[in-house]
C-alpha positions as CSV (number, residue, x, y, z in Angstrom):
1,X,6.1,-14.9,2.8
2,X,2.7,-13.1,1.7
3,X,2.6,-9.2,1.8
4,X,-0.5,-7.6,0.5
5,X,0.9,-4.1,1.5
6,X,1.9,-2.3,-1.7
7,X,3.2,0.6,-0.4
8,X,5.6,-1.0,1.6
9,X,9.4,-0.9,-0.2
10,X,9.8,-4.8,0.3
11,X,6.4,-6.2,-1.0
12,X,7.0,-7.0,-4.4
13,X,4.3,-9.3,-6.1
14,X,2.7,-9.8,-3.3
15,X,5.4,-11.2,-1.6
16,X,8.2,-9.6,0.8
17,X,11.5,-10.0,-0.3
18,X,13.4,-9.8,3.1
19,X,14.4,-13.6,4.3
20,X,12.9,-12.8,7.5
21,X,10.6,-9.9,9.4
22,X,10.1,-8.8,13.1
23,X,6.8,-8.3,14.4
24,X,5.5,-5.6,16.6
25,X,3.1,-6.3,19.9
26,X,0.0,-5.8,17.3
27,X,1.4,-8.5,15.0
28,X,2.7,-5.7,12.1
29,X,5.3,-6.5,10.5
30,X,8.3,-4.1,12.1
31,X,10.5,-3.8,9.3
32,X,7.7,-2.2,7.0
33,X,8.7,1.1,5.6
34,X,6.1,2.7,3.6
35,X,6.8,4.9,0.6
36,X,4.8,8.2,0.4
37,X,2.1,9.5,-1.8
38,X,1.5,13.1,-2.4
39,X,-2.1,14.1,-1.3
40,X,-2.6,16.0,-4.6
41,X,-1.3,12.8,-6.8
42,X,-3.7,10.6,-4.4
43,X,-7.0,12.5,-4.6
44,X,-6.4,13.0,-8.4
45,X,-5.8,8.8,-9.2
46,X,-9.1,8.1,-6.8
47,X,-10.6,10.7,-8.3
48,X,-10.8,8.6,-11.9
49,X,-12.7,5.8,-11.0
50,X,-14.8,8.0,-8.9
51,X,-16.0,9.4,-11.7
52,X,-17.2,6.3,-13.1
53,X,-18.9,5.3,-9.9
54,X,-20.9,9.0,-9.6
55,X,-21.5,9.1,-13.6
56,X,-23.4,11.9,-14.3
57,X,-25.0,12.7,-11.0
């Protein structure tokens, strides 16, 4: 089935690789478990194209 959430363990290629999900009340998937960014490593990989966006405001 389609999965566009990357940060989810079981989406790989767009795709999740369990044979079947639960979904909650809201229609999210239930079995989702989402891998953690640090805030530092987050603000510094947005922070690249960023600069290209801004250029030399």
């Amino acid at each position: 089935m389609q999965c566009e959430n990357i940060f989810c363990i079981y989406c790989e290629d767009k795709k999740c690789i369990l044979g079947s999900i639960s979904l909650d009340a809201t229609g999210i998937c239930a079995n989702c478990i989402t891998v953690h960014i640090e805030e530092a490593t987050l603000r510094a990989e947005k922070a690249k194209p960023l600069q290209k966006f801004h250029g030399d405001e």
